[in-house]
N, C-alpha and C positions, 0 to 999 in steps of 0.2 A: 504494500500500500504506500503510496507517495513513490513511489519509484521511477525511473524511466526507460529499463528494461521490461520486456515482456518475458514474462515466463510459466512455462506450463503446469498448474499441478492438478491431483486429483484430489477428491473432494465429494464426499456422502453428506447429503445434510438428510437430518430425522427429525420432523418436526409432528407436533401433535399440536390436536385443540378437541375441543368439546361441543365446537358450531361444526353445522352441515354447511359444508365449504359450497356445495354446488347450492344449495339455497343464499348462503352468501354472495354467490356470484350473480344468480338470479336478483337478487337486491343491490349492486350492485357495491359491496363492502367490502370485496375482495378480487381480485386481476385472474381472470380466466387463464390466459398464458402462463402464470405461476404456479397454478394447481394442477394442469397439466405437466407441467416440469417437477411438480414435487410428487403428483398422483401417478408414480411406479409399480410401488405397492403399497396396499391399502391394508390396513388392520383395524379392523372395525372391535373395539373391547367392548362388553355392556357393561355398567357402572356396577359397581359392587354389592347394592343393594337390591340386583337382578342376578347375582351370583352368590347368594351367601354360604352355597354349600363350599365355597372355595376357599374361607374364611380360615379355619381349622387349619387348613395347608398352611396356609398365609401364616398364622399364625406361629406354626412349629418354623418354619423356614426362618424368620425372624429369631426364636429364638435359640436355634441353633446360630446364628449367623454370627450372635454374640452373646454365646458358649463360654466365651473364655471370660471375658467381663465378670457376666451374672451366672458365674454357676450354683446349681442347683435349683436354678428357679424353672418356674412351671407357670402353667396358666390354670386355673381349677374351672371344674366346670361349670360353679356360675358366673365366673368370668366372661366363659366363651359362652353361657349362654347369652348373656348382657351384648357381647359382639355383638353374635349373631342376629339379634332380636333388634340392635340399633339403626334407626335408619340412614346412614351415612348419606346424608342431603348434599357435600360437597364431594362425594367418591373419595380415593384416596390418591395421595401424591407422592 
C-alpha cells in the first residue's frame, strides 16, 4: 500500500454477516459485483437457537479447549439444561 511497484499476491478473504446479501442488493445496500466476487462458496449456518441439540458438543469442545487452565471443571446438568433452554437472541460469536 503506498507503493509504486506492482506486485502480485494471493489473497482469501472470508467474510460473514447475518443480512440476506441478495435482498441487500435488491435494496440496494450492498454492490452486486462484490457479492458475486465474495459468493464462491456459501455456508449458510442456522443461529443457535434452531440448533440446540448442538449445544452439549459446543459445550465439551470448549471445555476441553481449556483443559489445562480449569481443570477439573464440568458443566452439571442444570447448567446445560439452562443452555439449552436459553434463547440466545444475539446467536453466538
Amino acid at each position: 500500500m503506498g507503493g509504486t511497484k506492482t506486485m502480485k499476491v494471493k489473497v482469501r478473504v472470508i467474510a460473514a454477516t447475518n443480512k440476506d446479501l441478495e435482498e441487500e442488493i435488491g435494496a440496494g445496500r450492498f454492490r452486486r459485483d462484490l457479492f458475486y466476487r465474495l459468493n464462491e462458496i456459501s455456508l449458510r449456518l442456522p443461529p443457535l437457537r434452531d440448533r440446540r441439540e448442538d449445544i452439549p458438543m459446543l459445550v465439551e469442545y470448549f471445555i476441553r479447549s481449556f483443559q489445562e487452565q480449569y481443570s477439573g471443571r464440568y458443566v452439571s446438568p442444570a447448567v446445560m439444561r439452562h443452555l439449552t433452554d436459553y434463547q440466545w437472541p444475539g446467536n453466538v460469536r
